[in-house]
N, C-alpha and C positions, 0 to 999 in steps of 0.2 A: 581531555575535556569532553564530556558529555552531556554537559549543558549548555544553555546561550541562553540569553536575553536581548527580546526583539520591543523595543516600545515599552511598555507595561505588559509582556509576558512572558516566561521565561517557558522555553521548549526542552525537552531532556531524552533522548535516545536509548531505547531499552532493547535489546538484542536478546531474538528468542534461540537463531538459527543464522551461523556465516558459514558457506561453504562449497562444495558441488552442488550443482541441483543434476546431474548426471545427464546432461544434454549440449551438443555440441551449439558451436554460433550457428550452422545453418540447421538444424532442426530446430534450436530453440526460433529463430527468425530467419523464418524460410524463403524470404523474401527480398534478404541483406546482399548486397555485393560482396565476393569475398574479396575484391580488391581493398573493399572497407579496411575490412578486420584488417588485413596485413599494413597497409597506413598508416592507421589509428595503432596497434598494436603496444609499439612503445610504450603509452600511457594506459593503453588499457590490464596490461602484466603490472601485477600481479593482481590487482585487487578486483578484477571484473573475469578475467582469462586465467589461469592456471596456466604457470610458465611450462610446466611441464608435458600437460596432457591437452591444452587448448580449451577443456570443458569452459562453461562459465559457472563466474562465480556470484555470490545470492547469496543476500541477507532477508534473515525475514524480522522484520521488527515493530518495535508501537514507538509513536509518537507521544509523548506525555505532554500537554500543552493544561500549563496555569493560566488563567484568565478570568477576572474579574470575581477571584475568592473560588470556581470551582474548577475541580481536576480531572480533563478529559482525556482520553485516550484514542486514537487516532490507528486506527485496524488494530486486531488481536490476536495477528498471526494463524499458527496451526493447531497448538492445543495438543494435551495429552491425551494417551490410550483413544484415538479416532483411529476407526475402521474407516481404512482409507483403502479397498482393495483394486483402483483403477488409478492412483497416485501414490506409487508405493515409498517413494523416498518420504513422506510425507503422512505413514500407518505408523499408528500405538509407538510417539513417541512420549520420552520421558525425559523432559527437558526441565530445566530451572528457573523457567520463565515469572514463575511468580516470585519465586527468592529476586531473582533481577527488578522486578519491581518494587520489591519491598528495601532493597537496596540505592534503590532513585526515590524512597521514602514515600511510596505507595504501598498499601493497602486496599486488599479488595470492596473494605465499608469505605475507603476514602473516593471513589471514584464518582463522580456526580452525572457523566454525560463519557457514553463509548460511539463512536462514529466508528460505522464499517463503510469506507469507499466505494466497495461494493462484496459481493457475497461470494465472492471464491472459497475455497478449502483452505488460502495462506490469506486469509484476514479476516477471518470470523471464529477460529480457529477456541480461542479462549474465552468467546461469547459463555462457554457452560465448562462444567468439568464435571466427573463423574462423582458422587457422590450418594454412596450406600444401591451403585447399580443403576442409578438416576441421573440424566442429565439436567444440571443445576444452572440458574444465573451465575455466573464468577463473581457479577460486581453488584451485590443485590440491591443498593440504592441507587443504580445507575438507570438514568434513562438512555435506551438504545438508539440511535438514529440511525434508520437504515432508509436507504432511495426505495420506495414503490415500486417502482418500473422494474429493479432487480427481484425485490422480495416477490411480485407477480411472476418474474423469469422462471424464477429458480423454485417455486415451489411446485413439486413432482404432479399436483393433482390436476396443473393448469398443462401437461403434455408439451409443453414446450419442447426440442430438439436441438439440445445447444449444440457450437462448433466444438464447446470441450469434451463434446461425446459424456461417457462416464463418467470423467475425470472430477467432477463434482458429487457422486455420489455418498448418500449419509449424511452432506452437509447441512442441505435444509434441515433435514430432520433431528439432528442432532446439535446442532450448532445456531439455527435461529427460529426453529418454532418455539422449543422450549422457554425461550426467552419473551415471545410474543404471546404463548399462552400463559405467562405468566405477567403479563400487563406492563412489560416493560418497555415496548418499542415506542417509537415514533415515527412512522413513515410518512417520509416526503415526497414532493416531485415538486420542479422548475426550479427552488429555492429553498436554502429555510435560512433565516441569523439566528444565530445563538449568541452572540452580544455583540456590544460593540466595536471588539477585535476583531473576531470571528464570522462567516458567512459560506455554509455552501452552496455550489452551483454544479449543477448537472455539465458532465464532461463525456457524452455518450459515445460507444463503438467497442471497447473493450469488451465491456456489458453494455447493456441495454439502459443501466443507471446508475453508469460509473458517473463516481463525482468527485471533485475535487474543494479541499478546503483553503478559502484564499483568507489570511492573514493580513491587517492594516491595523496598526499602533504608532501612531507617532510620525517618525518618518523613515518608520521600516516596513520592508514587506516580504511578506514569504506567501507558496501555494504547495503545499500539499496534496502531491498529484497520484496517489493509491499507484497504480498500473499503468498511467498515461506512458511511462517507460520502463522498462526494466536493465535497462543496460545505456552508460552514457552514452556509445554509439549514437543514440537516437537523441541524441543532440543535434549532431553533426549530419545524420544522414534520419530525421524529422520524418520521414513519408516509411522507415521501416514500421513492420509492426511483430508485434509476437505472433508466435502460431496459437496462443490462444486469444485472439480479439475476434467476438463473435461478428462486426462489423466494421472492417477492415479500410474501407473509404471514410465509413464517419470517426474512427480511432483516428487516422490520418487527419483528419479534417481539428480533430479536437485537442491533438497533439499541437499543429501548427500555432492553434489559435493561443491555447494556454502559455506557450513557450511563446509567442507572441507578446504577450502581456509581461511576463517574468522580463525579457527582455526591456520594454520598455519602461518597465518601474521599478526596476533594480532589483525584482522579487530573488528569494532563496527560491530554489525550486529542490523540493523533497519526496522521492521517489518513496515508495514502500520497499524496496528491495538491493537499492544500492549500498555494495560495502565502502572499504576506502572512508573517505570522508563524510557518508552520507548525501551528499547533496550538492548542489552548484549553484553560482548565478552566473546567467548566459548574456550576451551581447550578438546581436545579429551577422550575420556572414552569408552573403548571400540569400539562395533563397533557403539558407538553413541559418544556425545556430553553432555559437560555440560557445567552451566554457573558459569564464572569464577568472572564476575562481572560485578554487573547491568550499567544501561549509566548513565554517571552524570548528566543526568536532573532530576528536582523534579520529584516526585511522583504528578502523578495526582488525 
């Protein structure tokens, strides 16, 4: 099952990429105890760890979320043929990603509203594709919402010097000006709703204007947290962070807070990047978290 229904909206899991991302637990999180990982381990094999090599394991995927008659898309991954040459597992691929879409019965005229969480190279990814040598809108009636604060970061003319070093390179320019010079975006900051499901709120430290989308239908709830984690781990042990969070106190700080909330209202919590079941809802444990039980979609 790669659907669900939360309230009045139904969420749908589109898989562009599961697999190595070619980085061990302490490179990717340089920060983690490895008493953790061996712990935890049991639960974390197969579907976050590689039984056999220890790498970890990554998904990269969209969120499809119906609401209120239109069909949003929730990060858009890595995108084909990107000259990625500072993120190589992640250069000129040629993935299925729109066939997977049009298989969860999307279409690129059908998309109403794409939200990037924020502007890395694995969620902006599908914003354009090439087209006659041109980088194009994918979703041409879509309006974009992307956070200010990142689109100010990350564009090359404003000198910024991110902690990703390179590892963003091409992205602006190929993956979200295009889209802005073509009068699609909407850039936020503190806030924006987009109905009365739906509502984002800035979730700062990964990026500069990372955000997260919180879900309320009924009396369900889910938060859509782009990078707030990338590895269940950081349920449990809440204060790790990736080696790429350009602010590493305030990532910490906004991890607590969201996994805070999830905790207290029973929220799904929905990573950008976990395989397995996608997602969790946590219950408190000490001064961290754990999870109380996985999301009902398949295992991937």
């Amino acid at each position: 099952m790669h659907e669900i229904v939360l309230g009045d909206v139904t969420i749908t899991r589109v898989t562009e990429y599961y697999g190595s991302v070619r980085m061990s637990p302490r490179e990717f999180f340089p920060d983690s105890p490895e008493a953790a990982w061996e712990a935890h381990r049991p639960w974390l094999v197969p579907d976050f760890l590689a039984a056999d090599t220890g790498i970890c394991q990554s998904a990269v995927q969209t969120w499809v979320v119906r609401s209120e008659g239109r069909t949003i898309l929730v990060d858009t991954g890595v995108g084909n043929h990107k000259e990625r040459p500072y993120a190589p597992v992640w250069s000129h691929l040629r993935t299925g990603y729109l066939d997977n879409l049009a298989r969860a019965g999307v279409r690129p005229d059908d998309v109403d509203l794409v939200i990037n969480t924020h502007l890395h190279v694995d969620h902006v990814g599908w914003n354009t594709f090439l087209d006659g040598g041109v980088w194009t809108p994918t979703f041409p009636r879509a309006t974009y919402l992307m956070p200010r604060r990142d689109f100010e970061f990350w564009d090359p003319a404003r000198g910024h010097t991110p902690r990703l070093g390179r590892g963003n390179q091409n992205v602006f320019e190929d993956s979200v000006a295009p889209v802005h010079e073509a009068g699609q975006t909407l850039l936020w900051d503190d806030g924006h709703t987009i109905d009365a499901n739906l509502r984002l709120e800035l979730a700062p430290g990964h990026t500069p204007g990372s955000a997260v989308l919180k879900l309320a239908s009924g009396g369900d709830r889910a938060v859509f947290v782009g990078d707030l984690l990338h590895t269940p781990l950081q349920f449990v042990e809440p204060d790790v962070n990736s080696c790429f969070c350009e602010d590493p106190a305030l990532a910490r700080a906004s991890r607590h807070r969201l996994l805070g909330w999830a905790a207290d209202h029973s929220a799904l919590v929905l990573p950008a990047h976990l395989g397995g079941h996608g997602g969790a809802e946590v219950s408190r444990r000490g001064a961290g978290f754990a999870v109380r039980k996985w999301a009902p979609f398949s295992r991937l």
